[in-house]
HTML snippet that shows the backbone in 3Dmol.js (N, CA, C, O; Angstrom):
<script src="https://3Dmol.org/build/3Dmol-min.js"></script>
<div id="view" style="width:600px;height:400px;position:relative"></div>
<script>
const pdb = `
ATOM      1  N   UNK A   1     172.155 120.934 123.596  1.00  0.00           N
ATOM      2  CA  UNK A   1     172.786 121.577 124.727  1.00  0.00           C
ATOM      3  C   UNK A   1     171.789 121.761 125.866  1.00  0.00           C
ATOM      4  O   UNK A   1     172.066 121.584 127.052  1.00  0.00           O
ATOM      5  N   UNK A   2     170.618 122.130 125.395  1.00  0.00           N
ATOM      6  CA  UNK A   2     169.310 122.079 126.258  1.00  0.00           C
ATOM      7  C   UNK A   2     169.174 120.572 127.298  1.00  0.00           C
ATOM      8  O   UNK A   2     169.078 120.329 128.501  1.00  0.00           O
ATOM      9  N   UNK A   3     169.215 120.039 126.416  1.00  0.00           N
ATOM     10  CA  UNK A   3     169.083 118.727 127.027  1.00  0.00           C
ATOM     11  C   UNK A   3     170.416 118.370 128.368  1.00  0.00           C
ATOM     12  O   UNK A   3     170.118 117.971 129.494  1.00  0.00           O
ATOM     13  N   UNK A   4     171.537 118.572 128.001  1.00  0.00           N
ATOM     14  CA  UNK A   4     172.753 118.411 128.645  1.00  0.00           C
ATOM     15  C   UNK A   4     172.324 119.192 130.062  1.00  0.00           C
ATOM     16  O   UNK A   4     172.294 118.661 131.172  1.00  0.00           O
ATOM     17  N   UNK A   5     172.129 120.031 129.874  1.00  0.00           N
ATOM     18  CA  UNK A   5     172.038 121.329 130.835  1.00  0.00           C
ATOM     19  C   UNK A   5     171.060 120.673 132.140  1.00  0.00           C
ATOM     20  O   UNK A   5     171.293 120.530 133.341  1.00  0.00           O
ATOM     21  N   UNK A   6     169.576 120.281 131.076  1.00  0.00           N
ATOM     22  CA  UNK A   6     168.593 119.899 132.398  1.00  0.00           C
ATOM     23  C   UNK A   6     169.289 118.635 132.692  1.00  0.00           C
ATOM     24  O   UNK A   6     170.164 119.090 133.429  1.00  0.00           O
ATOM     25  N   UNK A   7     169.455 117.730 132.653  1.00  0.00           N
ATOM     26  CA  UNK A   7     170.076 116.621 132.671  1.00  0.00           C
ATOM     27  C   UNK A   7     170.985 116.964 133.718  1.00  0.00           C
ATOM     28  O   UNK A   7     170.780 116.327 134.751  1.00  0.00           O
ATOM     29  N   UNK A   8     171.724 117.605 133.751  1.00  0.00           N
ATOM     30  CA  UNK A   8     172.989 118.256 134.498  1.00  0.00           C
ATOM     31  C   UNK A   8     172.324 118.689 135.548  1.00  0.00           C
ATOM     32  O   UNK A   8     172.224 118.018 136.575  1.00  0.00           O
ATOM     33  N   UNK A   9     171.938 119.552 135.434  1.00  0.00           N
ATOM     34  CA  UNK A   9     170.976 120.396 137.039  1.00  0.00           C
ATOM     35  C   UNK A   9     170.105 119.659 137.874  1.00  0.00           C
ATOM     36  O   UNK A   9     169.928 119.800 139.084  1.00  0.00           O
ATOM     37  N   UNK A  10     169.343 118.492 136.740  1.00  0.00           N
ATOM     38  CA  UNK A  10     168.590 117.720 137.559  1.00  0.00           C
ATOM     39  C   UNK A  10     169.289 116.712 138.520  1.00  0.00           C
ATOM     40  O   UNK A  10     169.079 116.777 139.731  1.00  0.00           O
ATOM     41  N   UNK A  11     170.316 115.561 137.851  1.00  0.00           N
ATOM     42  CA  UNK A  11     171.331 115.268 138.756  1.00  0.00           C
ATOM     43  C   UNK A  11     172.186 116.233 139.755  1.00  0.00           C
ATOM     44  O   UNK A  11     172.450 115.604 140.779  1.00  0.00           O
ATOM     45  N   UNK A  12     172.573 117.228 139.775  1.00  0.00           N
ATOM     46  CA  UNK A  12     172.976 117.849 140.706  1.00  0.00           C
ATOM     47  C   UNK A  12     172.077 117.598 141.740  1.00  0.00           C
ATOM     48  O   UNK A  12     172.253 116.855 142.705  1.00  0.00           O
ATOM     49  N   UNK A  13     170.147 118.928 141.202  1.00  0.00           N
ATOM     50  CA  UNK A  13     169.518 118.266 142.350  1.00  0.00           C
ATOM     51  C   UNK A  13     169.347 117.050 142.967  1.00  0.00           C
ATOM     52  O   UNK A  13     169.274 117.005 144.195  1.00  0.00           O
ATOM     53  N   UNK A  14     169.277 116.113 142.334  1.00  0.00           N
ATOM     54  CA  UNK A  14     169.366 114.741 142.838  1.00  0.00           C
ATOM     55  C   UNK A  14     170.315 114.343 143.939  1.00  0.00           C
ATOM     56  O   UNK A  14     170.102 113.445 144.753  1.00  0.00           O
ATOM     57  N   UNK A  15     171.338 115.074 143.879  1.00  0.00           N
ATOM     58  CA  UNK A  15     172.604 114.688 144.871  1.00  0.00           C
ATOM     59  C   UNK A  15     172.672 115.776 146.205  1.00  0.00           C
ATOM     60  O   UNK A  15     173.331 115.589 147.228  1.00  0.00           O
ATOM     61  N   UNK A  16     171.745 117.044 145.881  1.00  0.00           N
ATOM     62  CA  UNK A  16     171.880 118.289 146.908  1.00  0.00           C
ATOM     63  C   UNK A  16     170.384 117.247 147.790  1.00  0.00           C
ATOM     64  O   UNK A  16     170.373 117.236 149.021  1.00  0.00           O
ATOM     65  N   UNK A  17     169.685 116.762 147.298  1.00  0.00           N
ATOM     66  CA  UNK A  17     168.150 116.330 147.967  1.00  0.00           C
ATOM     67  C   UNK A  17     168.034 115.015 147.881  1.00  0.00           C
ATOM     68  O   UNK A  17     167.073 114.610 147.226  1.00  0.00           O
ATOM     69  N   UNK A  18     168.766 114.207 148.374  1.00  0.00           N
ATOM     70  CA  UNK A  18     168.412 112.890 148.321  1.00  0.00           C
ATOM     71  C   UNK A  18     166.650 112.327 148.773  1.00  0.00           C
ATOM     72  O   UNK A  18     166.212 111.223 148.450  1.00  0.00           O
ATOM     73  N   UNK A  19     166.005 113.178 149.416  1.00  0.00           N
ATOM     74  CA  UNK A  19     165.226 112.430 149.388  1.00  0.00           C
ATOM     75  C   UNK A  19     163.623 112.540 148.050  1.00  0.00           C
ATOM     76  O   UNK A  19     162.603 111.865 147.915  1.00  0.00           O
ATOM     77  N   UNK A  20     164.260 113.884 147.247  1.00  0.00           N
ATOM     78  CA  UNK A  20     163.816 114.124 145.979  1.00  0.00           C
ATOM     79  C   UNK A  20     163.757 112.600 145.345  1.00  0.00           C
ATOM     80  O   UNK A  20     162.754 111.888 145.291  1.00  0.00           O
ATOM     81  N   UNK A  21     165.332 112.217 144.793  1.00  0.00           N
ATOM     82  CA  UNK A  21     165.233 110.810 144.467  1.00  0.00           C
ATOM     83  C   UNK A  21     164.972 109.579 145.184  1.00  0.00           C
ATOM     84  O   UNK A  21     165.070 108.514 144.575  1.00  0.00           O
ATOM     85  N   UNK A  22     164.674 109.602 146.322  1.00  0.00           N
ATOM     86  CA  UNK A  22     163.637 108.570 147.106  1.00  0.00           C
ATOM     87  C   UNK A  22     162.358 108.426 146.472  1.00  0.00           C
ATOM     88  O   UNK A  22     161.707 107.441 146.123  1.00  0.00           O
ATOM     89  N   UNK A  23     162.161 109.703 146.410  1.00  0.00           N
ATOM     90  CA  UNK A  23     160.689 109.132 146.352  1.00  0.00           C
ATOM     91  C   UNK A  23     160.408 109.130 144.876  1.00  0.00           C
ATOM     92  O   UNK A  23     159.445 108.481 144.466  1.00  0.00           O
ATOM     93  N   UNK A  24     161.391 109.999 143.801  1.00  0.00           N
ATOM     94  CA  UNK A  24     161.057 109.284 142.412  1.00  0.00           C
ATOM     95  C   UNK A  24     161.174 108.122 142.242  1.00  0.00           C
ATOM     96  O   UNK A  24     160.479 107.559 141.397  1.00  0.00           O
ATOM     97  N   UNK A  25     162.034 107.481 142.956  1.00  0.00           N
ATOM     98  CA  UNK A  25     161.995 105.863 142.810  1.00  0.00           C
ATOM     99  C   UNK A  25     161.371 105.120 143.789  1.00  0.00           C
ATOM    100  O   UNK A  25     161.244 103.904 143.646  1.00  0.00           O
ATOM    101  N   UNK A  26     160.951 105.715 144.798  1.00  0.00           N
ATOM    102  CA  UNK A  26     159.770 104.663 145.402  1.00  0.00           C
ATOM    103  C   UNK A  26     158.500 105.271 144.068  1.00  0.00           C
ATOM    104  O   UNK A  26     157.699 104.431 143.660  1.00  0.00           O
ATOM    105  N   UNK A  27     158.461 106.093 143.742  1.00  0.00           N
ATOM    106  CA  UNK A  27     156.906 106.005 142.899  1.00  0.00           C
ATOM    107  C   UNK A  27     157.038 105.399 142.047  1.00  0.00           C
ATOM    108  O   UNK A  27     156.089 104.765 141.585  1.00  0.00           O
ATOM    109  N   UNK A  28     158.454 105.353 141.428  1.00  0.00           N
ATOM    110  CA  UNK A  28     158.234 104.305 140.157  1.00  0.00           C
ATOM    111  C   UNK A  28     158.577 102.697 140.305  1.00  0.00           C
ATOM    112  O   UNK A  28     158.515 101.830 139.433  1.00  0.00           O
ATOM    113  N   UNK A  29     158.978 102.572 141.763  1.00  0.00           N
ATOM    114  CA  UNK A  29     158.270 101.149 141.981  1.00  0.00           C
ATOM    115  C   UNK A  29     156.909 100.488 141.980  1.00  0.00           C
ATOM    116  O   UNK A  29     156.517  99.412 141.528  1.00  0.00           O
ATOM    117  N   UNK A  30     156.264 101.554 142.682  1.00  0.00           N
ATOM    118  CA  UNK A  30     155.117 101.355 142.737  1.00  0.00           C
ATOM    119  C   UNK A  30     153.690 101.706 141.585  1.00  0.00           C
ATOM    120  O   UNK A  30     152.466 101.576 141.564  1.00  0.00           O
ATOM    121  N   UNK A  31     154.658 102.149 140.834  1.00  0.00           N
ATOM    122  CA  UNK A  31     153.688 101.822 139.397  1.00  0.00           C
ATOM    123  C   UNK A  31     154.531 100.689 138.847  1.00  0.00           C
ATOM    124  O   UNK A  31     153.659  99.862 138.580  1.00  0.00           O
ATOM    125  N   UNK A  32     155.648 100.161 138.525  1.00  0.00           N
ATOM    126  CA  UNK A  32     156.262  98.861 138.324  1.00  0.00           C
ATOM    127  C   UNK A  32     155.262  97.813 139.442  1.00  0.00           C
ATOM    128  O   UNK A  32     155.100  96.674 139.003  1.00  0.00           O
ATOM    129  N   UNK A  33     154.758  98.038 140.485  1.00  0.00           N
ATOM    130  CA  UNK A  33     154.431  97.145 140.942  1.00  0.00           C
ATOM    131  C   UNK A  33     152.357  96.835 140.877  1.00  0.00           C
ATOM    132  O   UNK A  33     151.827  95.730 141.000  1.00  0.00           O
ATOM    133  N   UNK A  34     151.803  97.834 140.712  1.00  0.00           N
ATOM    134  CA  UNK A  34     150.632  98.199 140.551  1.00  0.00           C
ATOM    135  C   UNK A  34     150.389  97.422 138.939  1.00  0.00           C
ATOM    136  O   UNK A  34     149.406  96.690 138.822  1.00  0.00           O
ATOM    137  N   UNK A  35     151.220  97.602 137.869  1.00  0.00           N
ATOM    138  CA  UNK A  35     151.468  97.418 136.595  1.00  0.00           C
ATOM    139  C   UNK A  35     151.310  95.740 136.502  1.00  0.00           C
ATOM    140  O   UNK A  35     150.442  95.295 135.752  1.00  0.00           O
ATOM    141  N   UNK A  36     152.242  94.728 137.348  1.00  0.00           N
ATOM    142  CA  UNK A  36     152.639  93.747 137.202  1.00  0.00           C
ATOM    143  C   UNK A  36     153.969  93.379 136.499  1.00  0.00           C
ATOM    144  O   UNK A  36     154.380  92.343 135.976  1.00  0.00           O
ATOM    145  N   UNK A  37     154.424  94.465 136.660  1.00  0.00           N
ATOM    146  CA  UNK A  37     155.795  93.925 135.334  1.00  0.00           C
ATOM    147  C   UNK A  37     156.570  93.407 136.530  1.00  0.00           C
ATOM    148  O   UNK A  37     157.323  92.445 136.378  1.00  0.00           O
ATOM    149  N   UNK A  38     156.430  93.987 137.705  1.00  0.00           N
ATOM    150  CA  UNK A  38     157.409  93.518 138.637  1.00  0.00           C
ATOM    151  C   UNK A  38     157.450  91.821 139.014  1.00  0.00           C
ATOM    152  O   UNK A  38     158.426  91.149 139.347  1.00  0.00           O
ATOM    153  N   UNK A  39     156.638  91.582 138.910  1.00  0.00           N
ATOM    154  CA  UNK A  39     156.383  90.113 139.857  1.00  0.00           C
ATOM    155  C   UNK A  39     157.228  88.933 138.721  1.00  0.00           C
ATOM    156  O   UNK A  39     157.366  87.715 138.840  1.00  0.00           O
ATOM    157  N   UNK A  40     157.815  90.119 137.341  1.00  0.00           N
ATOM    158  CA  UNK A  40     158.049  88.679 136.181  1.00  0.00           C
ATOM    159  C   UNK A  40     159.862  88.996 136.436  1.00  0.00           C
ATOM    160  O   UNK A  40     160.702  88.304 135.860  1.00  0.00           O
ATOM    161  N   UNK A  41     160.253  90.184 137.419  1.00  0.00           N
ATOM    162  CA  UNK A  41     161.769  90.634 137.413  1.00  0.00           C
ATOM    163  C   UNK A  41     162.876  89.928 138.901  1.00  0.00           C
ATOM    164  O   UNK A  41     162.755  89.802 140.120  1.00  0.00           O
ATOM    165  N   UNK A  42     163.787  89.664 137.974  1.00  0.00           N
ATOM    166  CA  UNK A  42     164.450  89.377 138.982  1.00  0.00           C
ATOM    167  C   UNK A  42     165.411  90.399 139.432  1.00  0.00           C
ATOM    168  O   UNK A  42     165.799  91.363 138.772  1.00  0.00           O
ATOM    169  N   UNK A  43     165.889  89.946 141.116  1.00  0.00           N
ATOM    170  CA  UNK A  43     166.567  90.809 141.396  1.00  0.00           C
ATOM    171  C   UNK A  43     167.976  92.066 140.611  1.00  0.00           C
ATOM    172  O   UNK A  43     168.184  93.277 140.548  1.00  0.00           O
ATOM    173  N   UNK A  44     168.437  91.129 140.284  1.00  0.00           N
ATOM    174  CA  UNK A  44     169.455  91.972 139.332  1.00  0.00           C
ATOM    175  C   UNK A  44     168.655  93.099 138.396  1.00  0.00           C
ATOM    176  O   UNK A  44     168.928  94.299 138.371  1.00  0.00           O
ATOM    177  N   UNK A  45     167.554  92.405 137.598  1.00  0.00           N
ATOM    178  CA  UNK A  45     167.060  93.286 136.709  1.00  0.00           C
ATOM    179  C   UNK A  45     166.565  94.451 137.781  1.00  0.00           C
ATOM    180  O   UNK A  45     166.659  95.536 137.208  1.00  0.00           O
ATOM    181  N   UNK A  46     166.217  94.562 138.731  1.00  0.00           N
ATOM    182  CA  UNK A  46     165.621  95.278 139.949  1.00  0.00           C
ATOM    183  C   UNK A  46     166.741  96.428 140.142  1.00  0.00           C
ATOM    184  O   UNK A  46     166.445  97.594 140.402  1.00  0.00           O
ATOM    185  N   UNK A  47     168.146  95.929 139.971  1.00  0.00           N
ATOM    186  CA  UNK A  47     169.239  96.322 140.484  1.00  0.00           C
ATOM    187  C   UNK A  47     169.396  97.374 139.552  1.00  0.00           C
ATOM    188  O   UNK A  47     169.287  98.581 139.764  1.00  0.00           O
ATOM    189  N   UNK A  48     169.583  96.965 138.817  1.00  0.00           N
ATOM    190  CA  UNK A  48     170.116  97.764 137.364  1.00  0.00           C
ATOM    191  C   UNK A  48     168.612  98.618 136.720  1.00  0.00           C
ATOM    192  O   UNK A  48     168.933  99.364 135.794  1.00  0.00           O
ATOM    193  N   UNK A  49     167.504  98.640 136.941  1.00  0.00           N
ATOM    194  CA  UNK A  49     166.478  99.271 136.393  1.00  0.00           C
ATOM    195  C   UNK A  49     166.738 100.513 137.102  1.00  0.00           C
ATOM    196  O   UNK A  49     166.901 101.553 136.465  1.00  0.00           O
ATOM    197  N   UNK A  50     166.817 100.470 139.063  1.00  0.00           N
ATOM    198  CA  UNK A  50     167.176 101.521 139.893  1.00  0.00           C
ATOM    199  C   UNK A  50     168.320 102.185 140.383  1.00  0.00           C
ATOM    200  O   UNK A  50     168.472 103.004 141.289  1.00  0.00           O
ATOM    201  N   UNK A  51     169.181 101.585 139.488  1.00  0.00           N
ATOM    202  CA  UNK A  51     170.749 101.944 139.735  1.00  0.00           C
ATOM    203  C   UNK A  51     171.136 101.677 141.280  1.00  0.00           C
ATOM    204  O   UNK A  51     171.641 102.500 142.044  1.00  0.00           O
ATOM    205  N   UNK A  52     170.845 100.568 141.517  1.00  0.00           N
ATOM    206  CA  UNK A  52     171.068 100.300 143.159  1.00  0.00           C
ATOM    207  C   UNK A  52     172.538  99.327 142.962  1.00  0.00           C
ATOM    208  O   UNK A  52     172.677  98.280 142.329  1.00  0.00           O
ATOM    209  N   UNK A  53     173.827 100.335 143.987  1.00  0.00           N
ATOM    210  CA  UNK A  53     174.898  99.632 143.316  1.00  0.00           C
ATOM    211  C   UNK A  53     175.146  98.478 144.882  1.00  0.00           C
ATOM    212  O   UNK A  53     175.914  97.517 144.835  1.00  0.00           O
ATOM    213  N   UNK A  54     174.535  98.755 145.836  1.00  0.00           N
ATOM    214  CA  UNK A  54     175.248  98.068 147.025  1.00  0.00           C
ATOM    215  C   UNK A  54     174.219  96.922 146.856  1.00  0.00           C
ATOM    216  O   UNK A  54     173.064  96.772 146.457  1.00  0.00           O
ATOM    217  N   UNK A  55     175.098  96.291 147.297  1.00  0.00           N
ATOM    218  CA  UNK A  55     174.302  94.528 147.149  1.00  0.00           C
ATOM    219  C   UNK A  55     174.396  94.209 148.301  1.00  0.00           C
ATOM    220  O   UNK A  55     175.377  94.345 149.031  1.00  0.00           O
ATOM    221  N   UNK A  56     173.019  93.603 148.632  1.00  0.00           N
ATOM    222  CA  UNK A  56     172.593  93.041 149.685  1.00  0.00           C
ATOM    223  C   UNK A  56     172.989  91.787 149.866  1.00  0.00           C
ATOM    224  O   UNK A  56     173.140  91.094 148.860  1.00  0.00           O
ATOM    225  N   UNK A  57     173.232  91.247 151.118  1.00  0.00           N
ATOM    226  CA  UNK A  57     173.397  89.590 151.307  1.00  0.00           C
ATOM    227  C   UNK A  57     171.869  88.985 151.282  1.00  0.00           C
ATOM    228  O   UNK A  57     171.922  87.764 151.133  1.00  0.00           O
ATOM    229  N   UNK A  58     170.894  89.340 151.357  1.00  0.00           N
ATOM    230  CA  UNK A  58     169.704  88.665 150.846  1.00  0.00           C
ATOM    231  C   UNK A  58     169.582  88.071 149.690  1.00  0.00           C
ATOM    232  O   UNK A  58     169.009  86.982 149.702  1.00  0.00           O
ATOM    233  N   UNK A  59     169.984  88.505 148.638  1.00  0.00           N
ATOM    234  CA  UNK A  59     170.397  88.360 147.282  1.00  0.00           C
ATOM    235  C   UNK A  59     171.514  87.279 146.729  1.00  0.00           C
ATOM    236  O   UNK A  59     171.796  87.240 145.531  1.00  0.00           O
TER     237      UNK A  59
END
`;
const viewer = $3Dmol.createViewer("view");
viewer.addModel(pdb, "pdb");
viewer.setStyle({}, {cartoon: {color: "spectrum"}});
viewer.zoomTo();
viewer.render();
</script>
């Protein structure tokens, strides 16, 4: 139930502070990218690692 709860509050915050989750996911690009795992991923996998649902026409 513990778990549910933070889980719960933390997404809330996530949605009251968008730019909270900016920058958790710019930092964890940038250890994905510092790392090297990035340079072996393709876009989709990119997509779905960051829950990025709008698709770009670059892609």
């Amino acid at each position: 139930m513990i778990k549910y709860l933070t889980k719960f509050l933390q997404k809330a915050y996530e949605f009251i502070h968008p730019v909270y989750t900016q920058n958790k996911k710019l930092a964890e690009f940038d250890k994905l990218k510092k790392s090297g795992r990035l340079e072996g991923m393709c876009a989709s996998e990119v997509h779905k690692l960051f829950r990025i649902t709008r698709i770009s026409p670059e892609f």
